[in-house]
LUMDRENTOR-175079 format. One record per residue: residue in three letters; x, y, z of N, C-alpha, C, O, CB in turn. Coordinates in pm, whole numbers, plus 50000, padded with zeros to 5 digits. Glycine has a CB too. Layout:
<sites>
ALAXYZXYZXYZXYZXYZ;...
</sites>
This chain:
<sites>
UNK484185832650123485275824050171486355823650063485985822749946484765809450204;UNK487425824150088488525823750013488745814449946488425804450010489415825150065;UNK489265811049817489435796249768490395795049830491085803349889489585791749627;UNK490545773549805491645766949911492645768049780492285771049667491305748049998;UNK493655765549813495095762049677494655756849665493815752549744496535758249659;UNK494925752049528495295738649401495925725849482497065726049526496755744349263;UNK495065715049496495425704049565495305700649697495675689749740496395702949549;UNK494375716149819494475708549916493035710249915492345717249840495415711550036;UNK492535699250053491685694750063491465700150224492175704150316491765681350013;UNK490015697550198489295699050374489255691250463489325679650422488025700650392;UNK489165692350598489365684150678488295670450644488625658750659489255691450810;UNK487015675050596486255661450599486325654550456485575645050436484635663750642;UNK487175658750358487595647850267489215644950291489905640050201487265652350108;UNK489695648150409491165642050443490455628150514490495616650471492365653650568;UNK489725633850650488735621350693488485609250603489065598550617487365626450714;UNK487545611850509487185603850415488185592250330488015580050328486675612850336;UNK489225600050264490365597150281490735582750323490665570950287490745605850359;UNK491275593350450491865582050568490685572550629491225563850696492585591050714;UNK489625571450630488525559450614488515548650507488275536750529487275565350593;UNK488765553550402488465545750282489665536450280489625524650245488295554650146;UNK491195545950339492565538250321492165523150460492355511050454494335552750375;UNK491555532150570491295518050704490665506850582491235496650543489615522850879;UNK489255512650533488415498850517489085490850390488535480450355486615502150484;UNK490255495250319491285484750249492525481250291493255476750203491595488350131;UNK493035482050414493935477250452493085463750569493775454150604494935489850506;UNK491585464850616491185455950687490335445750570490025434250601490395462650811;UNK490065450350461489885437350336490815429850327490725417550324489745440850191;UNK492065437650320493335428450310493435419850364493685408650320494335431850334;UNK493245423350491493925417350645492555401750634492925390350661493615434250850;UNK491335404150598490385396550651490195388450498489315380050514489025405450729;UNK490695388150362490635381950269491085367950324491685364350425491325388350165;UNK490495360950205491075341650197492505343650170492705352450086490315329450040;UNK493555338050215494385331150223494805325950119494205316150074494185324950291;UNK496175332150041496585326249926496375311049938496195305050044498005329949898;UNK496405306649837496435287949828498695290049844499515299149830495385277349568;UNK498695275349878500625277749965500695273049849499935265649786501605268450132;UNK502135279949814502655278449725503265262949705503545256249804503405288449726;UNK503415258549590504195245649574506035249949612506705260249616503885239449386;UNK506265236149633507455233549714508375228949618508085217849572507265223649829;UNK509645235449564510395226649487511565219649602511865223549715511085235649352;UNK512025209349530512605196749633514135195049603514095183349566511795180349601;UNK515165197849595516195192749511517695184449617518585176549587516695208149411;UNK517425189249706518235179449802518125165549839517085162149894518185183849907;UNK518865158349822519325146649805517955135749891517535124949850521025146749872;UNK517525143050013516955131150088516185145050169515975144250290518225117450186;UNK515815156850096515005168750124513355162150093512885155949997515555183250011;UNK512845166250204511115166650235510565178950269511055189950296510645157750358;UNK508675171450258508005183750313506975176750344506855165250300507725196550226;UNK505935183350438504635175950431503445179650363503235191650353504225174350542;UNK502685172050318501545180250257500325180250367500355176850485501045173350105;UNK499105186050278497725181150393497905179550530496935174250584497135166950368;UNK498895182650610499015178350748499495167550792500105166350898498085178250797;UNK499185157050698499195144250726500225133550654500365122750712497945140950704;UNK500955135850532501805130550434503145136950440503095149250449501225132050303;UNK504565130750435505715138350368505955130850236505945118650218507115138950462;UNK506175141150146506805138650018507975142050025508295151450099506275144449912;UNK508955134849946510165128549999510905133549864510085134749773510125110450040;UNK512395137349822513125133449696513745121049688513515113449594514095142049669;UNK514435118649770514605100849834515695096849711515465086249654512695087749827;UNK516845104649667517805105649566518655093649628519055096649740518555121149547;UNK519055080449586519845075449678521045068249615522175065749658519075067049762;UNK520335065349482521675055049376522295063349264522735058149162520905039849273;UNK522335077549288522625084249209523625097949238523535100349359521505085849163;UNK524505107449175524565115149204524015132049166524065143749204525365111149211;UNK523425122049052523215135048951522175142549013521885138449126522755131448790;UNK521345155048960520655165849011519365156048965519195150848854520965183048945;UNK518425155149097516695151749100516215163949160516905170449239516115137249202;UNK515055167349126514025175149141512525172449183511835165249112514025179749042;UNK512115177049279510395172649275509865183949297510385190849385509735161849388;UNK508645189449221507175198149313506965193549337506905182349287506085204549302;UNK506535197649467505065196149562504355198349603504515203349715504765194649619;UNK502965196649553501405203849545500855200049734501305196049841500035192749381;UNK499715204549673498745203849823498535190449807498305184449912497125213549843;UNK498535183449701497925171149678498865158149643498505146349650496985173649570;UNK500235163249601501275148349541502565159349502502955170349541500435136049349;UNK502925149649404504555156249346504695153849212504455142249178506005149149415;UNK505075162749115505545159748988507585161248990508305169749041504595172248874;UNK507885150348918509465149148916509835158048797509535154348683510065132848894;UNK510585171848820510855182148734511885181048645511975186448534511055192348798;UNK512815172148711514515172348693514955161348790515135161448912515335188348739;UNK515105149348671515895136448702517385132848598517155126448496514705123648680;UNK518265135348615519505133948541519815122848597519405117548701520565144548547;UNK520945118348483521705109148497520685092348486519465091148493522505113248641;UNK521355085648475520785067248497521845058848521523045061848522520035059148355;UNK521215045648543521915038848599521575023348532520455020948487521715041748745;UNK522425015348530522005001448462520524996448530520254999848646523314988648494;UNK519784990048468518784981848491519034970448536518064965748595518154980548403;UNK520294960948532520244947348625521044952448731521964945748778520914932148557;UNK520654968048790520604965948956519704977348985518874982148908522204967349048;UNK520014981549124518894992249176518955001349110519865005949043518914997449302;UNK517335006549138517145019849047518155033349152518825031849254514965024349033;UNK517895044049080518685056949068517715066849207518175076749264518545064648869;UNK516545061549229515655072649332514915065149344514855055249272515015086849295;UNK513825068249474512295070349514511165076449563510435073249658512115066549550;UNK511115086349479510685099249498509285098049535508655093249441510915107749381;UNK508685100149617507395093549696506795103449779507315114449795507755080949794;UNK505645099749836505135103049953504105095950034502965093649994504765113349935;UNK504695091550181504355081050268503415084950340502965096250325505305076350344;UNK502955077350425502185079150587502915063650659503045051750627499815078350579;UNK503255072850772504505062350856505375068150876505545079450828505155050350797;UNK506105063050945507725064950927508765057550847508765045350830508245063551041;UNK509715066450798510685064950714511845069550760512055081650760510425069950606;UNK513065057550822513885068650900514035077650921514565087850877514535070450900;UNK513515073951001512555083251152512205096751115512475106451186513585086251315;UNK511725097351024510415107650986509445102250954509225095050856510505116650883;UNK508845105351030507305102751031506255114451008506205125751058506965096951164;UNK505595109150933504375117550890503695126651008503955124951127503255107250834;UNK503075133250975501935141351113501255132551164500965124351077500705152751074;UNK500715129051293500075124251330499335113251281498125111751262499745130851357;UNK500395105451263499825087251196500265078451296501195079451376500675080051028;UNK499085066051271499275057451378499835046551373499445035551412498375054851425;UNK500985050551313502055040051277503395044451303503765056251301502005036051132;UNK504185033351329504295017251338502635012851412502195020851495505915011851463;UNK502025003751386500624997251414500364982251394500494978851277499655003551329;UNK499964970851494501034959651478499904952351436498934950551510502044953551611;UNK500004946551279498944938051227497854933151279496814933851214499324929251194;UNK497884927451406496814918251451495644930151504494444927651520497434906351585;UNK496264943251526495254946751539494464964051476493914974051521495364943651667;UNK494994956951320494104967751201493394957651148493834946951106495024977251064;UNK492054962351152491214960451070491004960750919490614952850833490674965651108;UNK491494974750924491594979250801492644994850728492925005050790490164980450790;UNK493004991650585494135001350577494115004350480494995001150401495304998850603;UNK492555015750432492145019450287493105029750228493475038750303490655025550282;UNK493515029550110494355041350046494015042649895493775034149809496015038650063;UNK494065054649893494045054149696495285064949652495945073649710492115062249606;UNK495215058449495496675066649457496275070249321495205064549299498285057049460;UNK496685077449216496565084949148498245086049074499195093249106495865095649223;UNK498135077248980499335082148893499865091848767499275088048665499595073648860;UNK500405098448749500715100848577502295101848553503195108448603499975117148513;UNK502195091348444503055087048363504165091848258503715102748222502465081948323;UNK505005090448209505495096648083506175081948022506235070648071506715111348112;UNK506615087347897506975075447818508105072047758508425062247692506315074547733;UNK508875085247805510285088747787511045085147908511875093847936510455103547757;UNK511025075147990511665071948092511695055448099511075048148023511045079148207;UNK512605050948214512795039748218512435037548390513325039348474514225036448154;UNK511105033748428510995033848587509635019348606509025012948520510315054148656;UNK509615018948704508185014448752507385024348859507865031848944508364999848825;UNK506415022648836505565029948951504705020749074503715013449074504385038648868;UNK505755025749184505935015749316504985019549461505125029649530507685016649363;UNK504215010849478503605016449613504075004349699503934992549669501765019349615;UNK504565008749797505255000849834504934997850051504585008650099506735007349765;UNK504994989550131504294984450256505464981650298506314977050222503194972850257;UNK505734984350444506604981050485506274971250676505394972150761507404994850461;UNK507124965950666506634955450778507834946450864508634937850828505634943950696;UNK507634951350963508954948651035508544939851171507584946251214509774964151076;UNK508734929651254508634922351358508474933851459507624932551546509774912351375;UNK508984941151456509094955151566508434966051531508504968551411510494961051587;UNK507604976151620507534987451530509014998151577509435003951677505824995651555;UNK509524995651402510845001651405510875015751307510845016851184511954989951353;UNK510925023551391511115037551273512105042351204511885050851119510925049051319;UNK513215038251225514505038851159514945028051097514805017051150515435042151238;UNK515625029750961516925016250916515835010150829514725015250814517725002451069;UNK516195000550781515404988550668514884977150794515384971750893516864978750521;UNK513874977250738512204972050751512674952150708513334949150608510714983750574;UNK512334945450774512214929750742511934922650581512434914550503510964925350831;UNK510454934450599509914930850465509154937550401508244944350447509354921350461;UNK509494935950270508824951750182507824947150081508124940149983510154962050076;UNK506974950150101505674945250007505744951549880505454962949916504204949150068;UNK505904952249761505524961449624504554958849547504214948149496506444961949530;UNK504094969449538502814969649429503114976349261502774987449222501524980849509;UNK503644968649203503654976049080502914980148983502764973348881504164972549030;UNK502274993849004501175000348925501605000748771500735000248684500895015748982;UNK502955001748738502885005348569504744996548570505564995648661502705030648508;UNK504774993648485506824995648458506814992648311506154984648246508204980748558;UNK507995003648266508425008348151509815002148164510575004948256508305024048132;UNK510174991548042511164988648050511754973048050511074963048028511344995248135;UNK513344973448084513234952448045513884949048214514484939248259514964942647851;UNK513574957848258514434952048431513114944348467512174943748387514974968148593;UNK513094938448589512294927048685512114927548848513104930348917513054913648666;UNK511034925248901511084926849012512344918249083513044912149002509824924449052;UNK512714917249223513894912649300513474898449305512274895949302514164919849450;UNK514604885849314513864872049315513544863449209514364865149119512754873549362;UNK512854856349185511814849849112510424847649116509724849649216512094841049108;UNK510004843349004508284845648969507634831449033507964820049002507864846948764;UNK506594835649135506264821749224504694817449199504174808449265506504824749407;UNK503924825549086502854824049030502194835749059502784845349108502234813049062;UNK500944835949031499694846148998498764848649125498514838049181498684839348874;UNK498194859349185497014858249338496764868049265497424876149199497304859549533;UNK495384865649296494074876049277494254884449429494144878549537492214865849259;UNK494494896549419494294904949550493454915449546493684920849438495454910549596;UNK492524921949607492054930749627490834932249502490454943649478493114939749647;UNK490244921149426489994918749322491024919449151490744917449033489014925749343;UNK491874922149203492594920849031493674907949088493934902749196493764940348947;UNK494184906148919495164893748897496854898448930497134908148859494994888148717;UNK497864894749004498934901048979499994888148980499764877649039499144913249083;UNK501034890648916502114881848923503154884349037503824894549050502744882148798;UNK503184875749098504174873549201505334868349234505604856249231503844870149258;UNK506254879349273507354875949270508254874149390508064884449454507744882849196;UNK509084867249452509504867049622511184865149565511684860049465508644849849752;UNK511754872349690513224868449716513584883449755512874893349742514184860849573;UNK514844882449805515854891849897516784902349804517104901149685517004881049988;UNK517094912949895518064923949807519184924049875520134931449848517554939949792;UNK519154911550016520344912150040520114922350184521064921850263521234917349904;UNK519384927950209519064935850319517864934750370517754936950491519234947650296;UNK516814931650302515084929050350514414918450252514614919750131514024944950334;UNK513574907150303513024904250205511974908950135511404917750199512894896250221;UNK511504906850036510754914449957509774903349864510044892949804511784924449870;UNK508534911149884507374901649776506244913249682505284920049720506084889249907;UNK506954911349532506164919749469505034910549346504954899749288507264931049402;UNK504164926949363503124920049310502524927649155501314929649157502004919549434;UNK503104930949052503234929848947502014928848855501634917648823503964921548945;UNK501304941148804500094946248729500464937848581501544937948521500024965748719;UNK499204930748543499774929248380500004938548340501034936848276499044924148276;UNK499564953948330499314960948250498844971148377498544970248496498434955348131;UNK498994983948245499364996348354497955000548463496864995148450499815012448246;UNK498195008748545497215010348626497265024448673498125026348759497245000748729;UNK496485035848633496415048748643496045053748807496525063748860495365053048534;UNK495045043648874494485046548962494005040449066493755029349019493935050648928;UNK493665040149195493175026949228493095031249371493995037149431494125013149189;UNK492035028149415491535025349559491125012449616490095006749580490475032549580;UNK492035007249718491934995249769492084992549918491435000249988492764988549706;UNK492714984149975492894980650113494354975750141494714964050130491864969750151;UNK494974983950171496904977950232496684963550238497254955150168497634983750434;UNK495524960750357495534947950467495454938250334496334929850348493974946350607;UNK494874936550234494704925250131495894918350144496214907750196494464929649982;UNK496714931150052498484925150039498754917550167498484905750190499844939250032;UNK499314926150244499464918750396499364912050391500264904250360498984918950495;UNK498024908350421497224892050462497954879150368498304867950405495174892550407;UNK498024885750231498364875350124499984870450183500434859050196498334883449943;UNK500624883750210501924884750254502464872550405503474865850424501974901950294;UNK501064874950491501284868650608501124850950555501844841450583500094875050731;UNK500134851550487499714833450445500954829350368501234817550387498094830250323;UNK501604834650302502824833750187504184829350310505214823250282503134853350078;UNK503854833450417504984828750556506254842950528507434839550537506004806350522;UNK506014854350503506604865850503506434875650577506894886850557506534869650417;UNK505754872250666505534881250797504374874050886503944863550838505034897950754;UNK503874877950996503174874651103502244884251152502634895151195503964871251194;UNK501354881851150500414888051214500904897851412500224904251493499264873551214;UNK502064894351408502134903751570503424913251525504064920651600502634891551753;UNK503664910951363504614922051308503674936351329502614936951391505064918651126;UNK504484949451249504154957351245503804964251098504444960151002504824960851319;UNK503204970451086503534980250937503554990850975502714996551044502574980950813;UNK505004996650911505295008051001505555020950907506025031650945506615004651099;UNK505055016950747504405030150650503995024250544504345012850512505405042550598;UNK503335030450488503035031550343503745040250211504035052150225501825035750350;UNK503915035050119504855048050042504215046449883504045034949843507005044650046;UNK503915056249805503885053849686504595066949590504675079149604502455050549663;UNK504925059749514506425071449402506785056149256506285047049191509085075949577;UNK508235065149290508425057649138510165054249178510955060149251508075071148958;UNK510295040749084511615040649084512415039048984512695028048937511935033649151;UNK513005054048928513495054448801514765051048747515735055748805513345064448770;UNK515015041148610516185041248611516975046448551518175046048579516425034448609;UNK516245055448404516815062848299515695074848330514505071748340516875054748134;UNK516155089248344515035097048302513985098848423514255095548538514365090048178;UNK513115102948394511845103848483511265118848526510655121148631512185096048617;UNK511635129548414511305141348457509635137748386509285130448293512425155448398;UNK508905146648479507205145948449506315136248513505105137848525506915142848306;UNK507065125148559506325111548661505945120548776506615127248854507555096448725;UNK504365118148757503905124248917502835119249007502695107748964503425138048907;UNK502255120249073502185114149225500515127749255500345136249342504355117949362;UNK499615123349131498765134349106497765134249273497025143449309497765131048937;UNK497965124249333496925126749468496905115149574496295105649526495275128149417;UNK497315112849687497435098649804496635102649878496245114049900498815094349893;UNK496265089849934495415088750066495895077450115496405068450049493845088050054;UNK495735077850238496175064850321495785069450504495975080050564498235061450288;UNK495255057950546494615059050673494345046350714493965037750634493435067150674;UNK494535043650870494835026050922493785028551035493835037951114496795019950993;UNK492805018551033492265015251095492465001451204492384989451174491555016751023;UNK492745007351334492594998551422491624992751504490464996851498493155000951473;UNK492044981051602490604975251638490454964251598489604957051651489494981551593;UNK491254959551490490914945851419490364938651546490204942251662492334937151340;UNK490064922551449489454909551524490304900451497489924889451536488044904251484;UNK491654900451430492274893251393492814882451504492704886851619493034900251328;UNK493234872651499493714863551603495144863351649495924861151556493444851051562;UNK495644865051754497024865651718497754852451797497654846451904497654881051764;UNK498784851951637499304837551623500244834051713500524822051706499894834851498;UNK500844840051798501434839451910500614830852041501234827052140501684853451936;UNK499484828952025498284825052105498194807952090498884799952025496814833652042;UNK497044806252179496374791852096495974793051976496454802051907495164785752151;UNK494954784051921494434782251813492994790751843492604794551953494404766551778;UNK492444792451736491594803151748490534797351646489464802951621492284818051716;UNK490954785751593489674782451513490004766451449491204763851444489394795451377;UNK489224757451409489694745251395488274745751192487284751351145489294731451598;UNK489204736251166489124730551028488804717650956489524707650952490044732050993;UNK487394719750889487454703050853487314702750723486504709450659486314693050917;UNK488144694550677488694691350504488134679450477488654668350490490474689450469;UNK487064681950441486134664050379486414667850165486294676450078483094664550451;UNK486824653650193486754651950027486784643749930487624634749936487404655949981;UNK485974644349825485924630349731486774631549619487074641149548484464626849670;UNK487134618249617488364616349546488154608049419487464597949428489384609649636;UNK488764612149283488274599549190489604597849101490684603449121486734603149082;UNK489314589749012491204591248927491224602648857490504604748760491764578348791;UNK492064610648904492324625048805491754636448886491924647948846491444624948640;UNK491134634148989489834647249004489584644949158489914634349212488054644548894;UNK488984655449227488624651349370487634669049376487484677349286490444647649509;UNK487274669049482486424680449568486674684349639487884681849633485534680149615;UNK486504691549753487174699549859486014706549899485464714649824488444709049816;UNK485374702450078484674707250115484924710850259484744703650357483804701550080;UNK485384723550257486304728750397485474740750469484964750850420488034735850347;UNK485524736550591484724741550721485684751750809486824749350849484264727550822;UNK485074761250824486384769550904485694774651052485304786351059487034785950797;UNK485584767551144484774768651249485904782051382487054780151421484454748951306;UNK484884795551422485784804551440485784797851632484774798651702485224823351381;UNK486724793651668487044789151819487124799451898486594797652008488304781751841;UNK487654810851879487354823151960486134828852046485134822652082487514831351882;UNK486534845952074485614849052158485284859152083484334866852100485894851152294;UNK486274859151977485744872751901485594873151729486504868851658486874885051941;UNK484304878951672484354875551565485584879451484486504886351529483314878851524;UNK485504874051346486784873351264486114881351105485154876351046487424853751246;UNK486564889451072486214897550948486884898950888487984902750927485834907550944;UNK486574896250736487774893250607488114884250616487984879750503488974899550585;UNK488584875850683488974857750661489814853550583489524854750464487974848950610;UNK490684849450606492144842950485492244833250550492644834250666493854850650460;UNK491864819550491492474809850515493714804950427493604806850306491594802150523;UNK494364801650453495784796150396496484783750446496624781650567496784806250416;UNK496904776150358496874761150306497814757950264498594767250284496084757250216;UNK498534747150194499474743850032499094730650035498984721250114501474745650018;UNK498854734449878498354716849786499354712649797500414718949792497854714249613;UNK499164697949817500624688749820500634687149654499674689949581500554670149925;UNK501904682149610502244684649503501464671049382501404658749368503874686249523;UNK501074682149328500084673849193499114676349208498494668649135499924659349169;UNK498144685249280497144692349316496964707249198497884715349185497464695549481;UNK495814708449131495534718349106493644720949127492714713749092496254719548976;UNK493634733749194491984737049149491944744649048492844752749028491074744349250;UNK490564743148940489924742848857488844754748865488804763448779489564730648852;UNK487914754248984487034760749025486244758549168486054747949229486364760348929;UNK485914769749197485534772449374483924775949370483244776749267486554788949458;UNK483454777849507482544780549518482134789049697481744781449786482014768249465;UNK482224799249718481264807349824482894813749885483064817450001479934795049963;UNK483784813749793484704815649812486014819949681485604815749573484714805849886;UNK487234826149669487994829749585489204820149635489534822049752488134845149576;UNK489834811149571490944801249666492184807449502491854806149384490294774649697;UNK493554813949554493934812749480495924814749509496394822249596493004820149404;UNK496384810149457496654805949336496164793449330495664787749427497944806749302;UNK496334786749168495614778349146496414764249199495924754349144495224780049007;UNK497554760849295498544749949281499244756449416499074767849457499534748549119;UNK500064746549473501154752749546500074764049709498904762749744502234765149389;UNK500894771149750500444783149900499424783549830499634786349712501264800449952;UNK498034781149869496624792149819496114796649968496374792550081495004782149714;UNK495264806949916494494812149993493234815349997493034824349916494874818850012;UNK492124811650063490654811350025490594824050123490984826150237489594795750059;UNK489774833250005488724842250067487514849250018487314851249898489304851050108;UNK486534853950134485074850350188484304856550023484764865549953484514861450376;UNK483284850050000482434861349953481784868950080481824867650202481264855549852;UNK481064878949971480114885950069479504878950177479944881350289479054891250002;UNK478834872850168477554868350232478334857650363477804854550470476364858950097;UNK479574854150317480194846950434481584853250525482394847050594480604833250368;UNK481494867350496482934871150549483304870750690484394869750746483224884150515;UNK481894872050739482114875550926482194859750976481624852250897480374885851027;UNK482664854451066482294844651135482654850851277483644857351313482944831151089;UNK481434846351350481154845951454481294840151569480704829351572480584846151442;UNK482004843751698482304832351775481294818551741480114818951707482174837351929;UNK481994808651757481464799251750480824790551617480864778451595480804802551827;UNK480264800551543479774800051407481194796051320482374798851340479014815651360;UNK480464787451206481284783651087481034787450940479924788150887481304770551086;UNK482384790150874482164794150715482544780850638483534773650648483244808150658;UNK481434779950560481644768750428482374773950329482544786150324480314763950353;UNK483054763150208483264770350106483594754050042483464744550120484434784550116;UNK484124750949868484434747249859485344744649744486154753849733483884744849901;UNK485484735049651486594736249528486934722749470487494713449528488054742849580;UNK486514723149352486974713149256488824714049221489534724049220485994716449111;UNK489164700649197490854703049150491124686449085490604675349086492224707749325;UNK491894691149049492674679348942493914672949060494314678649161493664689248760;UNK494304660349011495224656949087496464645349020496094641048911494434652149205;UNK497354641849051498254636249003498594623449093498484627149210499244645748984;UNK498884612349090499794609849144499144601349316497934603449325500654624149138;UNK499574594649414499194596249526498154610549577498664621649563500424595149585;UNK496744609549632496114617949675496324621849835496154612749917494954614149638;UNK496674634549879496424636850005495984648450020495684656449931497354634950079;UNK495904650250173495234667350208496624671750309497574666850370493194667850328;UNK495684689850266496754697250332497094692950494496344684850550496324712550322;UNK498354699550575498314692650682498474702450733499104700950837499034682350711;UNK498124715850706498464727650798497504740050772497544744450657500014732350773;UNK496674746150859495714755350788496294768750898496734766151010493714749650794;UNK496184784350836496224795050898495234801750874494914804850760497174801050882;UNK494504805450994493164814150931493764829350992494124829951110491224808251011;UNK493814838850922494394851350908495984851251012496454859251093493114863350959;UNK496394838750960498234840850979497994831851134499024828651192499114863850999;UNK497154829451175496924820051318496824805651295495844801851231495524823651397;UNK497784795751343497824783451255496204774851367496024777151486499974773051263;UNK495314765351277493884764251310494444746351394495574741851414492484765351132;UNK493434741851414493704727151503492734721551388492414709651386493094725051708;
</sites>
């Protein structure tokens, strides 16, 4: 047989070949799926969604200068924040990412606007990181409107302040201290002139945290700042910077609303009645309060809410958390007493100091439903 030239080949290693080229162009084809690339953000009021379920937002609004955000599978780091703006007024951005709507973008498939009385529950966790070269707070922030309204500013804006760097102040004035969700926060209420607003103010910074929306709320509804047949119509957590803020990021959210509640709604009759027995001495008295559920349906989590007439302080409680210590409080359940049951009643009670003429409260709300 003749030799072939220099370089060619036989039909069954052209075959071979062209086999070997199929079975790597169908590896290709059938490999995993790059991970998606991150998203840079730089337009003024430019989004994206993550997970299916979240948009992360640049949300540039008091400023003109150039903001920047990535955005991971999981949150946003702020790349490029120029320019600032004075501290005794609004910050410069709020670079975030919600579940809800936010004129009128709304997240993927969330079940909100969702009208208080009937979530149960509204677990979320957040995940911050910080820098130290900026002037911001780090804001998670509830929004809650009489309507479920997806466009425009919201009635009332709940804030949670996880960290703030700096000498600015929440909106308002300071109206004392509530234990929520188990920690201590300082509280602050009053208006921007467009929504009212009640923030709630970390001593000290807070990296992380998994809790329940509905706490705030609830505290929010007993405080007479919303109603139980309102709506909450998102959740948002970011930052609001006023000098600076490149590197503040938004390392991971969750947020998800559970409906179904048992809550009572205050639009109704009374749904549960109250008895305030108490001994009284010079300086000092007791407080032994009955919260009997009048309904048809049980009640879970429980906020009762009250106000000491003035010269009233408690000292210490018992089968129960009643707080602030003076002034609006709010008692809620331990464990062992949270459910009440048609018909069934929760005890609790509380030592306090007193001043002056002694009386009792004359108005009780058990989860924002005023009681008989």
């Amino acid at each position: 047989m003749r030799p072939l030239p220099h370089g060619t080949r036989t039909p069954h290693a052209l075959l071979g070949t062209l086999l070997t080229a199929l079975a790597t162009v169908v590896a290709l084809l059938t490999a995993a799926p790059a991970a998606q690339a991150d998203t840079l953000i730089c337009e003024q009021y430019g989004s994206t969604t993550i997970q299916g379920r979240y948009v992360a937002q640049n949300n540039r609004w008091g400023t003109s200068a150039t903001q920047c955000i990535n955005v991971t599978d999981t949150g946003f780091t702020v790349t490029q924040a120029d320019g600032s703006v004075p501290t005794n007024g609004a910050p410069k951005s709020y670079p975030s990412v919600f579940n809800g709507c936010h004129y009128t973008n709304c997240s993927p498939g969330t079940n909100l606007p969702a009208q208080l009385s009937t979530i149960s529950s509204a677990p979320s966790s957040i995940s911050y990181g910080y820098v130290g070269n900026a002037v911001y707070n780090a804001s998670y922030d509830i929004w809650l409107d009489p309507t479920p309204k997806t466009d425009g500013v919201n009635r009332t804006e709940i804030m949670i302040w996880f960290n703030r760097v700096g000498s600015f102040q929440p909106i308002g004035s300071p109206v004392g201290n509530a234990t929520v969700g188990g920690r201590n926060w300082e509280v602050w209420t009053g208006s921007n002139g467009s929504n009212d607003v009640i923030s709630f103010v970390a001593p000290s910074a807070i990296s992380s945290w998994s809790f329940d929306v509905m706490d705030f709320v609830r505290q929010t509804v007993s405080r007479g700042m919303a109603q139980n047949n309102w709506y909450l119509t998102s959740v948002q957590a970011g930052f609001e910077p006023w000098q600076n803020g490149a590197g503040l990021a938004v390392n991971s959210f969750s947020s998800s609303v559970n409906t179904g509640g048992t809550i009572p709604d205050p639009g109704g009759p009374a749904q549960c009645d109250v008895t305030y027995a108490t001994n009284v001495w010079q300086g000092g008295f007791t407080a032994d309060v009955t919260v009997k559920n009048t309904g048809s349906a049980p009640v879970d989590g429980w906020r009762l809410a009250f106000t000491l007439p003035s010269g009233q302080r408690i000292t210490n409680a018992w089968n129960a958390t009643v707080s602030p210590s003076t002034g609006a409080v709010t008692a809620t359940p331990a464990a062992h007493n949270a459910r009440i049951a048609p018909g069934a009643s929760a005890t609790f009670g509380f030592q306090g100091s007193h001043t002056g003429t002694f009386a009792q409260p004359d108005v009780f709300t058990l989860n924002g439903a005023a009681c008989s």
